[in-house]
DRENKE-527536 format. One record per residue: residue in three letters; x, y, z of N, C-alpha, C in turn. Coordinates in steps of 0.001 Angstrom, whole numbers, padded with zeros to 6 digits, always signed. Layout:
BEGIN
alaXYZXYZXYZ
...
This chain:
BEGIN
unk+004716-024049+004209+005684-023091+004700+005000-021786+005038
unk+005529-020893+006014+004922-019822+006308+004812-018920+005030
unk+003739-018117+005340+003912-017250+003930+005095-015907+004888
unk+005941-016674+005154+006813-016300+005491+006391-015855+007097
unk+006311-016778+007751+005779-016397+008971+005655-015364+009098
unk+005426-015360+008065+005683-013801+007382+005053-012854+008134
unk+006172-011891+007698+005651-010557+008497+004667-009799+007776
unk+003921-009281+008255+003153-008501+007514+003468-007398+006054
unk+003750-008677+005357+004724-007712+004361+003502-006661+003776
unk+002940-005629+003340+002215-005142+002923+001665-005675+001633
unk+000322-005468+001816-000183-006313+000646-000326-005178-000457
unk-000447-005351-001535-000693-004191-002492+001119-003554-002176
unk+002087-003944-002352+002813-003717-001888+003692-002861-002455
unk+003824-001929-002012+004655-000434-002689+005920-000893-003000
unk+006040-000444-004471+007554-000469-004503+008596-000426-004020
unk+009797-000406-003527+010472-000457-002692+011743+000813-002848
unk+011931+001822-001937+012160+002657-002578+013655+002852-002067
unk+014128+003109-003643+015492+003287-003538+015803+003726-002663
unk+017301+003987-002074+017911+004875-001047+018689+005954-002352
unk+018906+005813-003292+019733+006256-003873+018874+007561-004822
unk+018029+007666-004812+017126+008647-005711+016270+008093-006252
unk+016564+008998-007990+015911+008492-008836+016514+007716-009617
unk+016208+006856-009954+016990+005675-010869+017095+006202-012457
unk+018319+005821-012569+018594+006313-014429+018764+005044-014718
unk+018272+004734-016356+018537+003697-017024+019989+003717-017467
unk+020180+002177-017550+021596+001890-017630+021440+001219-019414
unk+022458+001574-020029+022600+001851-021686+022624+000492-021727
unk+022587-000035-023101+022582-001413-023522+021344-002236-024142
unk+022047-002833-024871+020431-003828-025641+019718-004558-024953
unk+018612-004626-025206+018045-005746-024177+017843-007032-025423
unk+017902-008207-024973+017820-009420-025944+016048-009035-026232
unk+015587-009533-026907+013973-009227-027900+013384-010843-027487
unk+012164-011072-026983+011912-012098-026385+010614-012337-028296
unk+010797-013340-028636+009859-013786-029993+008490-014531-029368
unk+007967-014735-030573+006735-015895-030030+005394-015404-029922
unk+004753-016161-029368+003416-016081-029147+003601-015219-027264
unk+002833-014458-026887+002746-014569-025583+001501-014735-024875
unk+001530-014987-023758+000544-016061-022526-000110-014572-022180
unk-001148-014526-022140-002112-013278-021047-002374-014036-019536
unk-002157-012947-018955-001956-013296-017540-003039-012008-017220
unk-003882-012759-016480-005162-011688-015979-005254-011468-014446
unk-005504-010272-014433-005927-009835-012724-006683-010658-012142
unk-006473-011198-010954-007204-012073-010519-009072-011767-009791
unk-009803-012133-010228-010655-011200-009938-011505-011888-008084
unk-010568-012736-007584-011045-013423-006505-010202-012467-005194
unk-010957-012514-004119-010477-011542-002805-009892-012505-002045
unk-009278-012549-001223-008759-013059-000042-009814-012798+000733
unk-009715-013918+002073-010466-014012+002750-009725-013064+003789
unk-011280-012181+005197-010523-011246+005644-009562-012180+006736
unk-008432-011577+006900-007187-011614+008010-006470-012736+006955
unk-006571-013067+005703-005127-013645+004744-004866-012873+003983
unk-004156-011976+005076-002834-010901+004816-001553-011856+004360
unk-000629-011969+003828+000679-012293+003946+000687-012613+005368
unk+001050-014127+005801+001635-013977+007240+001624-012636+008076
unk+002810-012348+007340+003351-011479+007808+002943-010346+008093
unk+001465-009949+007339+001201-008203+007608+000235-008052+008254
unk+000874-007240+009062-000098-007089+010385-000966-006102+009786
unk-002019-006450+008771-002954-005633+008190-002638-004178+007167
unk-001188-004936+006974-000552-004347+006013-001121-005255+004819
unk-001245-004724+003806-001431-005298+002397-000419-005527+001773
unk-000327-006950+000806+000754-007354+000022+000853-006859-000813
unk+001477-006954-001815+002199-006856-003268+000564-006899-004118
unk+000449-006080-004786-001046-006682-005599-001051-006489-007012
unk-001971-006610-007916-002040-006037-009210-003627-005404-008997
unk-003624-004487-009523-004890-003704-009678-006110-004298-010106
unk-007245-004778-009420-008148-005528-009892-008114-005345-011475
unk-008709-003435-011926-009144-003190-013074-008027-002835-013847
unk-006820-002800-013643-005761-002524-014521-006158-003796-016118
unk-005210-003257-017020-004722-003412-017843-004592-004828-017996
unk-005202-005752-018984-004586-007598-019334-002991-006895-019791
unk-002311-007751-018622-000943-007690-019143-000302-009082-020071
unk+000732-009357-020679+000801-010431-021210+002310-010889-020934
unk+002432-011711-020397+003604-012587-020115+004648-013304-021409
unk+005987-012854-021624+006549-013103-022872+006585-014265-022680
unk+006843-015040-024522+007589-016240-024055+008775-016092-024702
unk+009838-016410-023848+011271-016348-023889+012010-017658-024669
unk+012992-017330-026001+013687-018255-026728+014815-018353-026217
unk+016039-019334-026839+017365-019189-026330+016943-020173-025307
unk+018228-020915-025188+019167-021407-024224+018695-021262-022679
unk+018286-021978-022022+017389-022215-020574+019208-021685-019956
unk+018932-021387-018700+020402-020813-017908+020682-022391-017580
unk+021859-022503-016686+022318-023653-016308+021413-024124-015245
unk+021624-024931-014314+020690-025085-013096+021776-025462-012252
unk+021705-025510-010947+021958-025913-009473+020678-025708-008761
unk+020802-027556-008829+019637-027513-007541+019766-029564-006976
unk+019509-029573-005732+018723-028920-005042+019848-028146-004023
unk+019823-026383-003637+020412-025960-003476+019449-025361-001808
unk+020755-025619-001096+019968-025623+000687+020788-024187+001362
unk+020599-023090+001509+020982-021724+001957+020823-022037+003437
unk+021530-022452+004541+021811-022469+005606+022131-020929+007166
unk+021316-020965+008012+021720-019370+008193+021901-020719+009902
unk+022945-019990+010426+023218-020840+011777+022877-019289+013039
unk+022699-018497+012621+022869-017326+013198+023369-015960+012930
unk+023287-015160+013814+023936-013050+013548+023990-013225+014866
unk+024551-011818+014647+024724-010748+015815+023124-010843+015956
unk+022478-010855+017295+021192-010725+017790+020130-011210+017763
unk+021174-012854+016938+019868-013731+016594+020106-015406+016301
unk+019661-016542+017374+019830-017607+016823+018786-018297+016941
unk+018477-019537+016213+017312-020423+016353+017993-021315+017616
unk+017131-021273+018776+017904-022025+020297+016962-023402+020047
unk+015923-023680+019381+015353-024957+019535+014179-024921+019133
unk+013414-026290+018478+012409-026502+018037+011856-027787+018077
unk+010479-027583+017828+010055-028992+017981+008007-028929+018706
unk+007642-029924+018177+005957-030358+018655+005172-028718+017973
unk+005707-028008+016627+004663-026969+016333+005552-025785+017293
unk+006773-025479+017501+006939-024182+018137+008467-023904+018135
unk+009082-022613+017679+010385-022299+017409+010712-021714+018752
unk+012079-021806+019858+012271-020781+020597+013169-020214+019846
unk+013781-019165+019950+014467-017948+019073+015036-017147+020131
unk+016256-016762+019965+017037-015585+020506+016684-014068+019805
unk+016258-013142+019722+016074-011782+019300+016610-010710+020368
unk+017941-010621+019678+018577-009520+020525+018664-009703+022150
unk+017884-009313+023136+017945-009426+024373+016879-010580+024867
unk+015863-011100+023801+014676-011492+024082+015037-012384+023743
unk+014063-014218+024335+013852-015418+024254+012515-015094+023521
unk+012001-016101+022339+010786-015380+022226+010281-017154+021854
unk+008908-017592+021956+008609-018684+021045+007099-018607+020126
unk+007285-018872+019337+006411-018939+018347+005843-020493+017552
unk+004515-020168+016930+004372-021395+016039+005076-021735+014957
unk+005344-022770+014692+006172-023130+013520+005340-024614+012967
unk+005349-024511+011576+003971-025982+011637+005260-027047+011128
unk+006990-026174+010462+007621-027195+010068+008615-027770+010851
unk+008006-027675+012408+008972-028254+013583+008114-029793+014029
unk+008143-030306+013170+007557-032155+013073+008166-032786+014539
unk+009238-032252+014832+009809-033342+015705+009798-032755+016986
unk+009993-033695+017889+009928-033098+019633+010820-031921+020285
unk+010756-031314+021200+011789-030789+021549+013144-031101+022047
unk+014067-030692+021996+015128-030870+022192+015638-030582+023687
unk+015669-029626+023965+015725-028895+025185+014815-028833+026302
unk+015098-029203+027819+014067-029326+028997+013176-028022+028701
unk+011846-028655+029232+010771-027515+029507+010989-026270+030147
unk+012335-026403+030777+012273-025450+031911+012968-024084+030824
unk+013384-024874+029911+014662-023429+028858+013066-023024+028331
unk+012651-023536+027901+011276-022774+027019+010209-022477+027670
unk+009946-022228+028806+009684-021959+029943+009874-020527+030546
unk+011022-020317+030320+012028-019323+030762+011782-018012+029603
unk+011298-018169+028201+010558-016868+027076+010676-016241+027794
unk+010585-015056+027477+010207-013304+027804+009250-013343+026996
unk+009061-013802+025686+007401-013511+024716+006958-014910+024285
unk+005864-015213+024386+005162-015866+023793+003875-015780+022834
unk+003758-015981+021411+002684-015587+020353+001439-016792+020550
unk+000172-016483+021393-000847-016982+020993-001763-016870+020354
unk-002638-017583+020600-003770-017337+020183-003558-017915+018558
unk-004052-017726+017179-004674-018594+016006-003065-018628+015582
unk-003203-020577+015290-001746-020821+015033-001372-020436+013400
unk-003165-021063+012955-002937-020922+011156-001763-019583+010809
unk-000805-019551+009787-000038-019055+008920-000692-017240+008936
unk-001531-017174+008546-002139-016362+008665-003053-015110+009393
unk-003130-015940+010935-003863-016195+011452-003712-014584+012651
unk-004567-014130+013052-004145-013342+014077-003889-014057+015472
unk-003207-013128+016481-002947-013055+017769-002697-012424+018639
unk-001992-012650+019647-001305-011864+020494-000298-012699+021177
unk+000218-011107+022506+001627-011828+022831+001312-011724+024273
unk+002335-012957+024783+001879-013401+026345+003253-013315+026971
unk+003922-012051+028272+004846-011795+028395+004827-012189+029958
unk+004776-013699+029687+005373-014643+030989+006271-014184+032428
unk+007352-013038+031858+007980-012571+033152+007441-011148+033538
unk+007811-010039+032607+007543-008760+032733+006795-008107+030903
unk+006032-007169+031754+005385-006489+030037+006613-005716+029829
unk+006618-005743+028055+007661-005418+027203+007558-004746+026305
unk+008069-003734+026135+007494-002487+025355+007326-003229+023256
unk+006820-002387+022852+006285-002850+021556+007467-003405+020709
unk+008768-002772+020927+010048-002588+020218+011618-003245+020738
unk+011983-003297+020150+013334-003609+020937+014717-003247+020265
unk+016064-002694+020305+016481-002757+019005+017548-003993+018744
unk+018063-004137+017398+018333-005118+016915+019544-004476+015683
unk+020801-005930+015784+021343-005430+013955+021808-006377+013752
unk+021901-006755+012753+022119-007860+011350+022950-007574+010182
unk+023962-007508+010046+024828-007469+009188+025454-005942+009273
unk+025298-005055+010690+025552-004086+010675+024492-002974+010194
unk+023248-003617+010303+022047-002635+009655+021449-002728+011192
unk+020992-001308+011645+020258-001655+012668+018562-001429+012359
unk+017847-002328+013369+016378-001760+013115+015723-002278+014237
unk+014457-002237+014450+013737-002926+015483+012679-003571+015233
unk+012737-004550+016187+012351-005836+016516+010989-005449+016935
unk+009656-005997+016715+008494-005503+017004+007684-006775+017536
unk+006695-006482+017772+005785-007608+018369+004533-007359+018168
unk+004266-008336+016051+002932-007584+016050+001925-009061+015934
unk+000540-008374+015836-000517-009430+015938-000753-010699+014732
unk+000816-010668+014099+000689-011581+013635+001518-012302+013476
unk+002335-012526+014523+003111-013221+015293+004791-012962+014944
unk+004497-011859+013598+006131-011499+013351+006693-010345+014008
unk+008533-010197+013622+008878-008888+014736+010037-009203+014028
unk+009678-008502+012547+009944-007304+012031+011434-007725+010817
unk+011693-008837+011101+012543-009588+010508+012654-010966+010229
unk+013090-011515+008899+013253-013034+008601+014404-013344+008505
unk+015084-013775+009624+016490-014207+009754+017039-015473+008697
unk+015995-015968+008038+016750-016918+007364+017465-016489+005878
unk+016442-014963+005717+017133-014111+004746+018596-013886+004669
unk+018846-014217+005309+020395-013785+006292+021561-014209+005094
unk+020571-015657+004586+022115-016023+003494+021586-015151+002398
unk+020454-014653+001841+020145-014003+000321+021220-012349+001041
unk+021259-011992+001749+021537-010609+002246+022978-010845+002434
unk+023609-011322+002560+025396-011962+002498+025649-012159+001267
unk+024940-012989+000424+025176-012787-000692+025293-011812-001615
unk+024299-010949-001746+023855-009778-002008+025293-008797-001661
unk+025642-008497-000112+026076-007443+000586+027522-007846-000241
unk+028145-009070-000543+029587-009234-001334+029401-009195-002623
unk+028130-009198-003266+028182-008702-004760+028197-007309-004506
unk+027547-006874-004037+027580-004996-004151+028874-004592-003510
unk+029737-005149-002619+031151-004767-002712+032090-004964-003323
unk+032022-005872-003859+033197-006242-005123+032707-006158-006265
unk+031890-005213-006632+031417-004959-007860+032426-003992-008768
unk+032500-003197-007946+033637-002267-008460+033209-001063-009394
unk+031650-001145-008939+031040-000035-009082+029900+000452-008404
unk+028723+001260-008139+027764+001328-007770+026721+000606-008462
unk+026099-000532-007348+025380-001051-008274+024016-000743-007513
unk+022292-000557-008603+021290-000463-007979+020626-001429-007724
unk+019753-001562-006460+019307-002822-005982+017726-001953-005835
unk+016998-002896-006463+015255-002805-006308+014573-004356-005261
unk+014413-003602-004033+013807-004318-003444+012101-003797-003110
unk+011707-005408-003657+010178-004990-003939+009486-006033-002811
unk+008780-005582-002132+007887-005841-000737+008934-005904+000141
unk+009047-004812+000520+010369-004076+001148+010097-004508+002611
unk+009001-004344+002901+008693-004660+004446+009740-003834+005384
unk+010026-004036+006015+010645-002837+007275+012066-002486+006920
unk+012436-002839+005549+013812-002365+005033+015479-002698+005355
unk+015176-003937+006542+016139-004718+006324+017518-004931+005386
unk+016988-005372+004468+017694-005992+003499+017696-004540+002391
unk+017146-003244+002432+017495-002248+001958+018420-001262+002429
unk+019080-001693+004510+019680-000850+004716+021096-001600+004198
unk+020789-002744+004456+022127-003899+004647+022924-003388+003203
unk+021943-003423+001843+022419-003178+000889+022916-001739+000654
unk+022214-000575+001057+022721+000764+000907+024183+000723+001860
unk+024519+000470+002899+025162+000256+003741+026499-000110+003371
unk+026358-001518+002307+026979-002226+001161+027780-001043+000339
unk+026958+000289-000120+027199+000702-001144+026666+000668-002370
unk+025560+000054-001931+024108+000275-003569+023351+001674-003369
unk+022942+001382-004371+021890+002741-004377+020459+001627-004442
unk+019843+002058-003509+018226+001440-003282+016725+002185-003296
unk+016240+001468-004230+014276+001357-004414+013818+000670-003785
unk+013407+000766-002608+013027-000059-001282+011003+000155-001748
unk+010348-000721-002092+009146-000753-002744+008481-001564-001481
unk+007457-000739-001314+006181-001690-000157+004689-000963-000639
unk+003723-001211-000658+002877-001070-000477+001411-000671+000348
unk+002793-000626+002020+001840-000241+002939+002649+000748+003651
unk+002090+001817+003853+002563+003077+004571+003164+002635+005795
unk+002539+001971+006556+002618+001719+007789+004140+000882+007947
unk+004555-000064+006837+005638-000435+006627+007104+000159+005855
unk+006788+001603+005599+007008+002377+004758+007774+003307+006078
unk+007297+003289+007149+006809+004334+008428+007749+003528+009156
unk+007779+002512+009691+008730+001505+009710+010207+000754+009609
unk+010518+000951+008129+011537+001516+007562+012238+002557+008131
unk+011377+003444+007969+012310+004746+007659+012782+004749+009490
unk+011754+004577+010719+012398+004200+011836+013385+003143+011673
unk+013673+002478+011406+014725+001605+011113+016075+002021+010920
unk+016121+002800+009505+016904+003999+008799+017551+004744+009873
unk+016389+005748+010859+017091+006471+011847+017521+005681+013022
unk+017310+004370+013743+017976+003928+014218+019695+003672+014051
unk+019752+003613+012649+020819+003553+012441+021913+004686+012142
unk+021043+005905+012123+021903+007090+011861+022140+007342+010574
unk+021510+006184+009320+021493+006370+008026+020475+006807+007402
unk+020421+008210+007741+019395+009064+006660+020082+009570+005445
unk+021129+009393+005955+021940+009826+004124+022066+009095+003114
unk+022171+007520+003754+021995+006640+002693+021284+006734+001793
unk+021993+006371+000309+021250+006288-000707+019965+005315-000837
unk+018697+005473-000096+017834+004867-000356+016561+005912-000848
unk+016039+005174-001892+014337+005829-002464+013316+004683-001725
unk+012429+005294-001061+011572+004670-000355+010467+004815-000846
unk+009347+003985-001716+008256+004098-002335+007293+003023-001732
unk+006073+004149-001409+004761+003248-000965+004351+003357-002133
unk+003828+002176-002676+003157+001547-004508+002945+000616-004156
unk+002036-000162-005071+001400-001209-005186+003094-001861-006271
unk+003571-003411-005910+004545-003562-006387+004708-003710-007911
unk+003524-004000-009151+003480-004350-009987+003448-003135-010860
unk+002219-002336-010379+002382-000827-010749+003654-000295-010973
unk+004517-000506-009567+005895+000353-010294+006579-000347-011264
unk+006725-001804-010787+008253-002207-011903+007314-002199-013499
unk+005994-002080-014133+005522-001686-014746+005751-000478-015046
unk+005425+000228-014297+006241+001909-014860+007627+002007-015423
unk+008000+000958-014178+010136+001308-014346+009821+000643-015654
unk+009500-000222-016701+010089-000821-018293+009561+000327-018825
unk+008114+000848-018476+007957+001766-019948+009297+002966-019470
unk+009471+003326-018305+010878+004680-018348+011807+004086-018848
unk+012265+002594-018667+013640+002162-019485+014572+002190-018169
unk+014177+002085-017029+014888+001795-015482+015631+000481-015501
unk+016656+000141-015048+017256-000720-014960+018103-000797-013187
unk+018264-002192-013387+019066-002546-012023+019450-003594-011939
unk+020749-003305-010902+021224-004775-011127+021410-005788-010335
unk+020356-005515-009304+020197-006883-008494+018982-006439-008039
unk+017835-007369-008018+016700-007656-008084+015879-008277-006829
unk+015227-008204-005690+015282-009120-004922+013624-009104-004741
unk+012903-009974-005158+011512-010204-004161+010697-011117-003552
unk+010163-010817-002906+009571-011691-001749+007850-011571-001231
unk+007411-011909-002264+005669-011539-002721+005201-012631-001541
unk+004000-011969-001204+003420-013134-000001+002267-013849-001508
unk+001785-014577+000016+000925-016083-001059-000289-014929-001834
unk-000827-014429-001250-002167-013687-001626-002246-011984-001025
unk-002664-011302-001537-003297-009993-001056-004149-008948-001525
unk-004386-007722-000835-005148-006822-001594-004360-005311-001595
unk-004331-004803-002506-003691-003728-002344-004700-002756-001970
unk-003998-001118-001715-005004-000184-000929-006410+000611-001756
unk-005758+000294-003402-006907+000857-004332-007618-000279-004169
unk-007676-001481-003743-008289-002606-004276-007677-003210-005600
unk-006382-004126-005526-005415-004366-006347-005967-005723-005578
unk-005622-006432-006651-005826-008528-006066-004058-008925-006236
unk-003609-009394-005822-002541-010357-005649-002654-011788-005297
unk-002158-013182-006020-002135-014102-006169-001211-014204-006710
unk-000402-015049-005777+001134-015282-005748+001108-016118-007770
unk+000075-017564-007349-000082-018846-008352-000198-017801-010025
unk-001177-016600-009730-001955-016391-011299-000455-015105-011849
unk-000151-014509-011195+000361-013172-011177+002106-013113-010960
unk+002815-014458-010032+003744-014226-010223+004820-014214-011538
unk+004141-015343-012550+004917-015536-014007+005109-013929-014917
unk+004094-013527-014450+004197-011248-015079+005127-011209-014496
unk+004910-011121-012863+005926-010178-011908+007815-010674-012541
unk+008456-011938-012191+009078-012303-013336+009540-011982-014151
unk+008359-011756-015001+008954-011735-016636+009043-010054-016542
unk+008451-008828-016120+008645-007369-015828+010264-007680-015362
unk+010393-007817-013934+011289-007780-013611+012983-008514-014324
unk+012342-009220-015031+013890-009827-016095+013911-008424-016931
unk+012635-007769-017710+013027-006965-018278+013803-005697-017741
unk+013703-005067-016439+014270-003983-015966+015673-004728-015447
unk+016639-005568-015579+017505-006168-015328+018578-005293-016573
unk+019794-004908-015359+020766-004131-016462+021177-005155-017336
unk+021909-004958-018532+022690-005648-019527+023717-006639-018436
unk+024550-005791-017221+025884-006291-016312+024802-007052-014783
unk+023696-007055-015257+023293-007478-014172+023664-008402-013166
unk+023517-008592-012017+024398-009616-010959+023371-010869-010201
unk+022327-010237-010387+021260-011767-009921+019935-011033-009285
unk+019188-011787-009636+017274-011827-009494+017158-013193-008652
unk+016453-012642-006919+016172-013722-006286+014895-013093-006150
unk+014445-014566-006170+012975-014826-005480+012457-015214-004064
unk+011727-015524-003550+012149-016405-002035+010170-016465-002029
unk+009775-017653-001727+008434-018164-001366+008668-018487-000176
unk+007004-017986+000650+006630-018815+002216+004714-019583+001689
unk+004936-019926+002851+003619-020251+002555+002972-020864+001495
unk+003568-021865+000814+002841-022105-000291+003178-023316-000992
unk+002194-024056-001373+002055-026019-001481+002491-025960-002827
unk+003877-025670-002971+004582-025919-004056+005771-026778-004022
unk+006861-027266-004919+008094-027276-004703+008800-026106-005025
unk+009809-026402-004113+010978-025426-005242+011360-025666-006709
unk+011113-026916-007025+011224-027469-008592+010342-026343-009656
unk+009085-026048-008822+008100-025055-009969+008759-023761-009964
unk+008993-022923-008832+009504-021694-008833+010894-021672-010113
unk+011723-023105-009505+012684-023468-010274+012584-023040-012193
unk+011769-023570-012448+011322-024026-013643+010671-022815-014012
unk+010045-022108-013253+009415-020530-014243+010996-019536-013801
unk+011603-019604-013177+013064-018790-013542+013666-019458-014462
unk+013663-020667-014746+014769-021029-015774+014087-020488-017238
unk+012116-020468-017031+012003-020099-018440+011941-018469-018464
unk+011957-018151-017452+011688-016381-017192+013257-015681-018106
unk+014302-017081-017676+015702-016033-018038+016204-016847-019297
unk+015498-017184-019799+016091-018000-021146+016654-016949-022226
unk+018053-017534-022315+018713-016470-023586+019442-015250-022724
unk+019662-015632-021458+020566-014296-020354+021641-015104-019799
unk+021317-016233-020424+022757-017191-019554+022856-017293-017964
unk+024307-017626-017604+024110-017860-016598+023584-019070-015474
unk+022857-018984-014661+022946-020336-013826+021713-019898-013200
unk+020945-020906-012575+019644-020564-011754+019553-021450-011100
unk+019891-021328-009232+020108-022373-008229+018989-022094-007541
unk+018270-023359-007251+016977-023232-006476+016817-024292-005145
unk+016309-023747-003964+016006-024748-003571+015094-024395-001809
unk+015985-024551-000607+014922-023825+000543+015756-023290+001148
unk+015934-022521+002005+016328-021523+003181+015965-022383+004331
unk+016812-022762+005240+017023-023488+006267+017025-022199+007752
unk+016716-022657+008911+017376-022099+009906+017945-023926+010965
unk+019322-023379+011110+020123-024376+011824+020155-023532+013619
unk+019537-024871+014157+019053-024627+015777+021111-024490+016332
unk+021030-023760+017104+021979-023435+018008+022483-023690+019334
unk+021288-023701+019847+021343-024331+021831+021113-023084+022467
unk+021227-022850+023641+021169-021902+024637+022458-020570+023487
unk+023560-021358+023779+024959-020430+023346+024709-020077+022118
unk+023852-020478+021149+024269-020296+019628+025010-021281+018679
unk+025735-022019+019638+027274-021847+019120+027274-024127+019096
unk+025659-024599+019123+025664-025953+019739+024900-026483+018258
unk+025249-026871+016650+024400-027124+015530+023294-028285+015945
unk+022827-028206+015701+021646-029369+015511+021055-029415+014555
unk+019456-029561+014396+018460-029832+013598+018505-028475+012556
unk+017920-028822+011496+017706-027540+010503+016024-027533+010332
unk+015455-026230+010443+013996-026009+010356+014048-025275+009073
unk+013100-026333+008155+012649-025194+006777+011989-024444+007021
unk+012493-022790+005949+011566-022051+006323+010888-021533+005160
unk+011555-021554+003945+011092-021256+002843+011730-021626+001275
unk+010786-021549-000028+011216-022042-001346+012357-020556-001414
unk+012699-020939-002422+013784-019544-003331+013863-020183-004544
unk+014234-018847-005276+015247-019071-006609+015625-018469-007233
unk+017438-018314-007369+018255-017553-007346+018580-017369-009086
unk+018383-016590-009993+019272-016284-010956+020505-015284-011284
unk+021563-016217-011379+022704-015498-011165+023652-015418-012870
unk+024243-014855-012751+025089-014785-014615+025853-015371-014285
unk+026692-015784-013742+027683-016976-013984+027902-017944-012490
């Protein structure tokens, strides 16, 4: 799977910074995790150069500090949560966006005004649609197909400025076209961000949302927008810079969002020793990276910490901790299985499984085939 065809999520990836300020801790016990615990060590191996996250166009991921601190991973007693799985999150389309067809290694895609096509390695089957519709792009991403891989863009009718704009659930932002084949959004997010956007309205209070590898803030306006207060966390300025164009596209500079460039581990590490809490959780770590001090990230050695930090900054009323994987020769069964032991003794339910995009046709509006695009796994309290 792509590491999320991914966009260049920043590696070393800054916290994600609220819209809402500064975050106050929310009162209440936290359950006391017993036992022996696991040391989980900085990884002391580099990525090779250009395996950025898919996604970052030489943005750095999420990292942990080479020389930081052996942190140690609890082990958690009590009662495993319930499970639902295998659980399939379906996105058929938005406003400004459908999957029009796939097939032989290549997605065409609707983006706002643009036809665009790209590599896809989980389009196994032929195309659907005459040569002449995919043919017809305004962008095409060549050049290195690998996940990782750099490129460029080949604008078949007329050259097209870097940007375009775009909105998704009523968040606006723009659509980009960078050298690593993403622009600027993962539409299959579409069901974690619906979900999300009706817990933070029927909450029936203000609730805070920490989104960590924030990447261009998407899913931080959707939620401020909602009515959360947001820690929109990235790690790379440049995606940080990004954002906040995003933000003013939309005319929401007032929104309650805190926008933090950090390395992602660094902060939610800080947020337990302040006693920070929140109550919906969302991240989306690429496979590997380096942060800007020289921080290592490895999704395999480092995500069971990231996890187990993040259960701890989880309010007492908390509403759900998602995860979401690209890129990476796992099942959803494993991700599965370190949330069920990450939240043991918090109750609740933990549904895991992939994020689909369902092809549309020319109109949108024609279902067909479903293209995987990525693992998840959702812990929710009831």
């Amino acid at each position: 799977m792509k590491d999320k065809d991914r966009r260049p999520k920043g590696k070393g990836t800054p916290p994600a910074a609220s819209r809402s300020g500064q975050n106050r801790s929310l009162s209440g016990p936290k359950d006391k995790p017993s036992g022996p615990r696991q040391v989980a060590r900085p990884s002391s191996s580099r990525p090779t150069p250009g395996a950025r996250a898919e996604k970052a166009e030489a943005w750095p991921a999420a990292s942990v500090e080479a020389a930081a601190p052996v942190a140690a991973v609890r082990i958690r007693t009590g009662e495993k949560p319930a499970e639902r799985i295998p659980v399939i999150l379906e996105t058929t389309g938005a406003r400004d966006y459908h999957l029009i067809d796939s097939g032989d290694g290549l997605k065409l895609e609707q983006y706002g005004s643009y036809r665009i096509v790209r590599p896809e390695a989980q389009a196994l089957w032929p195309k659907a649609l005459p040569v002449h519709v995919w043919e017809n792009a305004d962008a095409v991403f060549t050049g290195d197909t690998d996940e990782d891989g750099m490129g460029r863009w080949r604008f078949p009718k007329d050259m097209l400025g870097e940007t375009w704009p775009m909105q998704i659930l009523d968040a606006d932002f723009f659509g980009r076209f960078t050298s690593f084949r993403h622009v600027g959004v993962f539409p299959e997010q579409l069901a974690h961000w619906s979900w999300m956007k009706e817990r933070i309205e029927t909450a029936g209070r203000p609730l805070k949302v920490l989104n960590l590898f924030g990447y261009t803030g998407v899913a931080s306006l959707i939620a401020a927008r909602a009515g959360a207060e947001v820690t929109h966390v990235d790690a790379s300025k440049k995606a940080i810079g990004w954002a906040r164009e995003n933000q003013a596209l939309g005319r929401g500079e007032k929104l309650p969002i805190r926008w933090i460039c950090e390395d992602a581990m660094k902060f939610i590490q800080r947020e337990e020793r302040r006693g920070s809490r929140y109550d919906i959780i969302l991240t989306d770590p690429p496979k590997f990276g380096r942060g800007p001090n020289g921080e290592v990230w490895h999704l395999f050695e480092h995500l069971a910490l990231m996890l187990d930090i993040c259960r701890e900054i989880l309010s007492e009323d908390a509403r759900g901790l998602v995860l979401t994987a690209y890129s990476i020769r796992a099942s959803f069964y494993s991700i599965h299985e370190l949330m069920r032991e990450t939240m043991r003794g918090r109750g609740g339910a933990v549904e895991s499984g992939e994020l689909i995009l369902r092809e549309g046709g020319l109109s949108g509006k024609e279902p067909a085939r479903a293209l995987s695009t990525s693992l998840f796994s959702r812990w929710v309290p009831k």
